[in-house]
Structures are given as structure tokens and as C-alpha cells.
Backbone bond lengths (Angstrom), bond angles and torsions (degrees), N, CA, C in turn:
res aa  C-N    CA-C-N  psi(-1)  N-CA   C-N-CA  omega(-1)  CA-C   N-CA-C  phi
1 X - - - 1.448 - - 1.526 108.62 -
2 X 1.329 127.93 138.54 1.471 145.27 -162.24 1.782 98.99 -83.60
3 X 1.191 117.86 120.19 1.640 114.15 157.37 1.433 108.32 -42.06
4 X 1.002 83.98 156.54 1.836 92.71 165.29 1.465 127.92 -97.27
5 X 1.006 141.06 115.15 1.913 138.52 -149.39 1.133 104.02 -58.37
6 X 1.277 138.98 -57.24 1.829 116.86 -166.12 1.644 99.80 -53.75
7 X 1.507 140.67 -15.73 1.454 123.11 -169.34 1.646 106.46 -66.72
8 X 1.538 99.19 -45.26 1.623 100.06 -174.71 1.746 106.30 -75.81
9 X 1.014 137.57 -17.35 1.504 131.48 150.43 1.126 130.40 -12.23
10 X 1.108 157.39 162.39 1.309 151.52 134.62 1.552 121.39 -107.31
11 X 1.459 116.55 43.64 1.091 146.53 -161.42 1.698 109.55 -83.84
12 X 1.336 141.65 98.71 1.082 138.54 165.06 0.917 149.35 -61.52
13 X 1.730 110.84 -14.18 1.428 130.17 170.34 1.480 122.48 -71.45
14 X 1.779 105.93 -20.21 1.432 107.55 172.07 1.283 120.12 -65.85
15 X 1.309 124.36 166.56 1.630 120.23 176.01 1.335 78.20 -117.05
16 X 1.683 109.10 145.79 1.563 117.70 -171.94 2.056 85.17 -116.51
17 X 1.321 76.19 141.58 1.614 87.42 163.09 1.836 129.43 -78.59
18 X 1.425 83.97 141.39 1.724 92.03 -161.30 1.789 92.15 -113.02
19 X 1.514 113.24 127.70 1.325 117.73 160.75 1.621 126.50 -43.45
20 X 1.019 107.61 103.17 2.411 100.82 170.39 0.867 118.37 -59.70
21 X 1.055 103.31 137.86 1.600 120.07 -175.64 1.571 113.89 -74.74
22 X 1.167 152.94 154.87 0.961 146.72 -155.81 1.602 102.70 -130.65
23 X 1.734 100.81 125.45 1.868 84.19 -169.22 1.437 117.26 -76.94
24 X 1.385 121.54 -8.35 1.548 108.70 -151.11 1.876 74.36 -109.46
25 X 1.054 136.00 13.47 1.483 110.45 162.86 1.774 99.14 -106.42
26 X 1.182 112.39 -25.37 1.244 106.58 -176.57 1.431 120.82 -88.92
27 X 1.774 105.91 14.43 1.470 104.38 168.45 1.605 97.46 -92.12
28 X 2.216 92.59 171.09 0.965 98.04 -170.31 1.617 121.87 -84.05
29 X 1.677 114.03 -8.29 1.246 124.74 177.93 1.672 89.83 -60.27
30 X 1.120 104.04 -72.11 1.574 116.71 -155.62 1.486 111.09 -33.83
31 X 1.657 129.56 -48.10 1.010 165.65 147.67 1.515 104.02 1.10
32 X 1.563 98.67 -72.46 1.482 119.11 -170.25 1.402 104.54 -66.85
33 X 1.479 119.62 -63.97 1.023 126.83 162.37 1.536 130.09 -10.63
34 X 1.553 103.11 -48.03 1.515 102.26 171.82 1.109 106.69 -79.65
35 X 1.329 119.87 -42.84 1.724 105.01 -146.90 1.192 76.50 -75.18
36 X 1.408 158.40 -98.38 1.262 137.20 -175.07 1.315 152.71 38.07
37 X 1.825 102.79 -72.06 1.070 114.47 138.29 1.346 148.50 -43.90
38 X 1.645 84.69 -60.40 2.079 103.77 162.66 1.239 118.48 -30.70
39 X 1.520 118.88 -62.93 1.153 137.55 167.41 1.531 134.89 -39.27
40 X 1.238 99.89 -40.80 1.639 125.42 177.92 2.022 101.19 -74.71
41 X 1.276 95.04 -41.57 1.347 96.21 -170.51 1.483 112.91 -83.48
42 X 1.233 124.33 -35.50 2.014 120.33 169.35 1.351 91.67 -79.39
43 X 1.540 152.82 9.76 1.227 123.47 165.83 1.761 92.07 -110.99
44 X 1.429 108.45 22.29 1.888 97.06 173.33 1.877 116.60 66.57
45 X 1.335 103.71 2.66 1.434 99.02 165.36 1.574 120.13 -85.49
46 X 1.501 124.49 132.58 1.320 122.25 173.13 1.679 115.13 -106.46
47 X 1.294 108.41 153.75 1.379 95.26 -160.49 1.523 114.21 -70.62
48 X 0.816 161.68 166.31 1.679 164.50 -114.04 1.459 90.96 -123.05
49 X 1.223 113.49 -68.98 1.508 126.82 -163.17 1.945 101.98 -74.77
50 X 1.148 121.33 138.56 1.463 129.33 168.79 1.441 98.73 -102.42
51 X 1.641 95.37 156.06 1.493 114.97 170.63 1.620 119.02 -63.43
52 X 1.465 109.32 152.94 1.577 92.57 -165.64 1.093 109.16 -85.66
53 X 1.514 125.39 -10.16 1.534 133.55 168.39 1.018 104.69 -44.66
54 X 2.258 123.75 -75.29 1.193 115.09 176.48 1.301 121.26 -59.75
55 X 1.445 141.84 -9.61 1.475 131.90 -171.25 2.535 91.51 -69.58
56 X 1.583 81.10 -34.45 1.779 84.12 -152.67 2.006 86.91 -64.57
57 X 1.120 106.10 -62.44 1.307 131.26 179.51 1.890 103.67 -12.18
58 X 1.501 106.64 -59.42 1.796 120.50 -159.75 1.683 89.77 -90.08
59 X 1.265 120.94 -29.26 1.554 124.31 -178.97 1.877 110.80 -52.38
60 X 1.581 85.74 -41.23 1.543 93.14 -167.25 1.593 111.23 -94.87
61 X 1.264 106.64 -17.37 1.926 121.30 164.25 1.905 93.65 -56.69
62 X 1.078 111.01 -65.32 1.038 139.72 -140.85 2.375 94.75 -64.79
63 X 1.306 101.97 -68.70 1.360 104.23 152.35 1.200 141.61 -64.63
64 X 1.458 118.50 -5.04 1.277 122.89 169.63 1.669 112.29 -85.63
65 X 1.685 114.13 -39.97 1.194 126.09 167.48 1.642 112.03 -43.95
66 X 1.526 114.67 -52.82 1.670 134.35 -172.27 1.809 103.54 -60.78
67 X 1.822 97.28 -40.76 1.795 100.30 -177.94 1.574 86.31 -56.21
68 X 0.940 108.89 -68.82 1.637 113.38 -159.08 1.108 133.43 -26.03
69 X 1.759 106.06 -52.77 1.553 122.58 160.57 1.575 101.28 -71.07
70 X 0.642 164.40 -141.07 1.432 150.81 -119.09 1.026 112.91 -31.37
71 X 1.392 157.12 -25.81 1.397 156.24 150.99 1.488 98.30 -41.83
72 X 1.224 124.99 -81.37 1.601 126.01 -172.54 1.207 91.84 -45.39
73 X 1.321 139.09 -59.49 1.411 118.69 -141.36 1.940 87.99 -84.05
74 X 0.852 137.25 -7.07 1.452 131.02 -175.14 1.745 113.76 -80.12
75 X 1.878 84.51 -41.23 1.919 97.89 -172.37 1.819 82.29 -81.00
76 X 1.091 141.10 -17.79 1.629 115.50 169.84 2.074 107.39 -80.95
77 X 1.175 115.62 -19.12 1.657 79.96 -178.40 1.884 106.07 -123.38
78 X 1.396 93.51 31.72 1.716 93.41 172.50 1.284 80.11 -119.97
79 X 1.511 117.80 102.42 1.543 138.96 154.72 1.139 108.21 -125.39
80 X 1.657 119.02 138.34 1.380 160.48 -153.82 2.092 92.61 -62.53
81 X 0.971 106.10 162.34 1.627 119.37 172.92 1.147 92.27 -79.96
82 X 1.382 153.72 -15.58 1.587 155.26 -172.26 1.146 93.73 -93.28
83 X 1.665 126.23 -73.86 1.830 122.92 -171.26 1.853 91.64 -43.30
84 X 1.649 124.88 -52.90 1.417 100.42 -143.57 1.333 115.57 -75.13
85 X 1.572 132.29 -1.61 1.341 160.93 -119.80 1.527 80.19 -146.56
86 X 0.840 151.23 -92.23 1.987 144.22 174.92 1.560 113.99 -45.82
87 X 1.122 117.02 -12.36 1.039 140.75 172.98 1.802 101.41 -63.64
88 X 1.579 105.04 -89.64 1.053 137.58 -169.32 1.904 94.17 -55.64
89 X 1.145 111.94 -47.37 1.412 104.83 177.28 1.255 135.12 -56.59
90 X 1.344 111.47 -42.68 1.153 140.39 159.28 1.406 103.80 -47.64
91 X 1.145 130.78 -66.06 2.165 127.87 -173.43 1.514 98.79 -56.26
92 X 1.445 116.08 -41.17 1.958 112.53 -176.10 1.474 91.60 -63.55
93 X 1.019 139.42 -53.48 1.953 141.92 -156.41 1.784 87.91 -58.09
94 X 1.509 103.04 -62.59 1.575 94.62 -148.68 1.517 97.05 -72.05
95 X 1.347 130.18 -6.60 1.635 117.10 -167.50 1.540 86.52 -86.95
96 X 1.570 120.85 -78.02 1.181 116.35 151.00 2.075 120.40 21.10
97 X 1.245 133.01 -72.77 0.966 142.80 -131.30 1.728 82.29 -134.50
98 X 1.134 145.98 -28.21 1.421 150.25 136.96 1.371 89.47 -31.54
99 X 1.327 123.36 -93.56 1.579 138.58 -160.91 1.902 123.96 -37.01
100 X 1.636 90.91 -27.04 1.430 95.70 178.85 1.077 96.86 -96.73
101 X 1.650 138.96 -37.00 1.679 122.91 -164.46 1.783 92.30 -77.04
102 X 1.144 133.78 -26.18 1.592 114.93 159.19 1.032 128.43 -50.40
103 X 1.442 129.03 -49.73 1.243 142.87 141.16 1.186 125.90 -9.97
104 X 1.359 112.14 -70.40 1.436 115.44 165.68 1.496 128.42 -42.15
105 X 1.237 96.48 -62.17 1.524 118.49 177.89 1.506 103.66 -34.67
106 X 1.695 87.82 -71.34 1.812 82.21 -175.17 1.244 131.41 -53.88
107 X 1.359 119.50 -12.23 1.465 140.96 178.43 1.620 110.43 -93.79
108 X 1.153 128.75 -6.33 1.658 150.83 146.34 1.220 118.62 -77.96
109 X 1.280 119.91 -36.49 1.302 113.51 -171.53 1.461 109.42 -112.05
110 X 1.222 126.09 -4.89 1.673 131.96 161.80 1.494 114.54 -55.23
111 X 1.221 109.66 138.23 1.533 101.36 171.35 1.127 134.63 -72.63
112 X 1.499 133.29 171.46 1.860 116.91 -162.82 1.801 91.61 -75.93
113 X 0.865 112.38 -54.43 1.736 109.80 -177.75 1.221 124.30 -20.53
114 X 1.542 104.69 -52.84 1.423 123.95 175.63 1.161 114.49 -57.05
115 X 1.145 118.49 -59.43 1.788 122.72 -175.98 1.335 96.34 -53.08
116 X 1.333 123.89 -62.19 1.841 115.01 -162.40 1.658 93.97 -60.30
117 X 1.139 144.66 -35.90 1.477 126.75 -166.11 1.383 100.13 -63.09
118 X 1.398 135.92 -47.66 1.373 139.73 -153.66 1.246 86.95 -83.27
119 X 1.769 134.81 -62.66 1.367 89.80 175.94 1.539 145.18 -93.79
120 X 1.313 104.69 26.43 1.193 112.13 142.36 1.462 144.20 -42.49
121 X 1.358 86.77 -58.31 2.012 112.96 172.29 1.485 104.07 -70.49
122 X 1.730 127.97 -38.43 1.312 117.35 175.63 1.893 108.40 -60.08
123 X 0.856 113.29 -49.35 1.607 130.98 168.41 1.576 107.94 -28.10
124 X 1.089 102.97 -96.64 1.637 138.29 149.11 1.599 85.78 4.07
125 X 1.318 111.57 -84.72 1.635 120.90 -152.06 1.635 94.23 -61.67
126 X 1.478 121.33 -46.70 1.455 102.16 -159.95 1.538 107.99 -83.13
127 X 1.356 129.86 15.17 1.484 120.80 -165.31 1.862 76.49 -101.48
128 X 1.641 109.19 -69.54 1.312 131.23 172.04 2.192 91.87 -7.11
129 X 1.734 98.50 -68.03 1.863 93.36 179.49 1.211 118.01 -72.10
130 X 1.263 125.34 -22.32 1.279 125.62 177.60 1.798 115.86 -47.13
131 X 1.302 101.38 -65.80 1.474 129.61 172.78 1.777 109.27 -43.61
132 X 1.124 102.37 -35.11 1.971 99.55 -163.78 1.114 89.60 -99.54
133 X 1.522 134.71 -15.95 1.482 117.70 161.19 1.324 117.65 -59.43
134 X 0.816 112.16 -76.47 1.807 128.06 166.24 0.818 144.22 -18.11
């Protein structure tokens, strides 16, 4: 953008414009006030009190986060009579299938002796029924 020609002039008849002063910086509260601040702030102090903008501002972060969790936690325990029914099926399967790998185990970890006695006695018992049928 081009100056405007009377600036480069040296013309005396113009009245040159003078910046205003501004009253509330050029009072003496205001004054203190800053340097004050200034002060507070290169020694790392912040002022105690927050603005009420940010007080409203983190209030509403703050409850919107809280809406949030209660939504999730709501869409987890309003499940259908179908989820709670696959649900429930599902805990019988895995106890179920719990119950036999114990089973096993204990049938792994028995000694060989043991096993032949029991079926021995299964033996034992069905000749034992065989006979009293007969």
C-alpha cells in the first residue's frame, strides 16, 4: 500500500496526528496491577483465582466426559433377552469344559497303579453282575 504524499512533506501547516492516551492504562491502579502481575508471572506464580470463562469452560469438559461414561456403561447392561440367554450359555459351556480339563488332569497326574486298580474293580464288578444274572 502507497504512503500518502503530504507524510513525506515537510509541510507545517498540517496538524500531524498524535496517538490517545488510554485512561484505564494510564491510571495508577491499572499500573500496579500490571507490574504485579509481571512479577507474579517470571517468579512462576499464577493467580489463585481462575477466570470464570475457564472455571465454566473445564466444568463442561468435565461433565461431558461423566455424560460419556454413563452412556457406555448404560449401552453395556441394557442387553437384549437373546445377549443374556448366550450369555448364560456360554458360563454353563466354559464351567462345563473347566470340569473336564480337571478331570483330565487328575487322570494325568494319578499314578499308573492307581488307574489299573479302578479298573480292576470296574472288571471285578461286572463279572461279580454278570454271574448274579445268570
Amino acid at each position: 500500500m502507497a504512503e500518502p504524499d503530504y507524510m513525506d512533506g515537510d509541510s507545517d501547516e498540517l496538524i500531524k496526528p498524535k496517538k490517545l492516551l488510554n485512561p484505564v492504562k494510564s491510571s495508577r491502579n491499572h499500573q500496579d496491577l500490571h507490574r504485579e502481575l509481571l512479577m507474579n508471572q517470571k517468579r512462576g506464580l499464577a493467580p489463585q483465582n481462575k477466570p470464570e470463562l475457564q472455571k465454566v469452560m473445564e466444568k463442561r469438559k468435565r461433565d461431558q466426559v461423566l455424560k460419556a461414561q454413563k452412556e457406555e456403561q448404560e449401552a453395556h447392561k441394557k442387553r437384549s433377552d437373546l445377549e443374556i440367554e448366550l450369555m448364560k450359555r456360554r458360563e454353563t459351556l466354559e464351567q462345563l469344559e473347566l470340569g473336564q480339563h480337571k478331570n483330565e488332569e487328575e487322570q494325568e497326574n494319578t499314578p499308573e497303579f492307581v488307574k489299573m486298580k479302578s479298573n480292576l474293580r470296574r472288571t471285578k464288578q461286572e463279572v461279580d453282575g454278570q454271574e448274579r444274572a445268570t
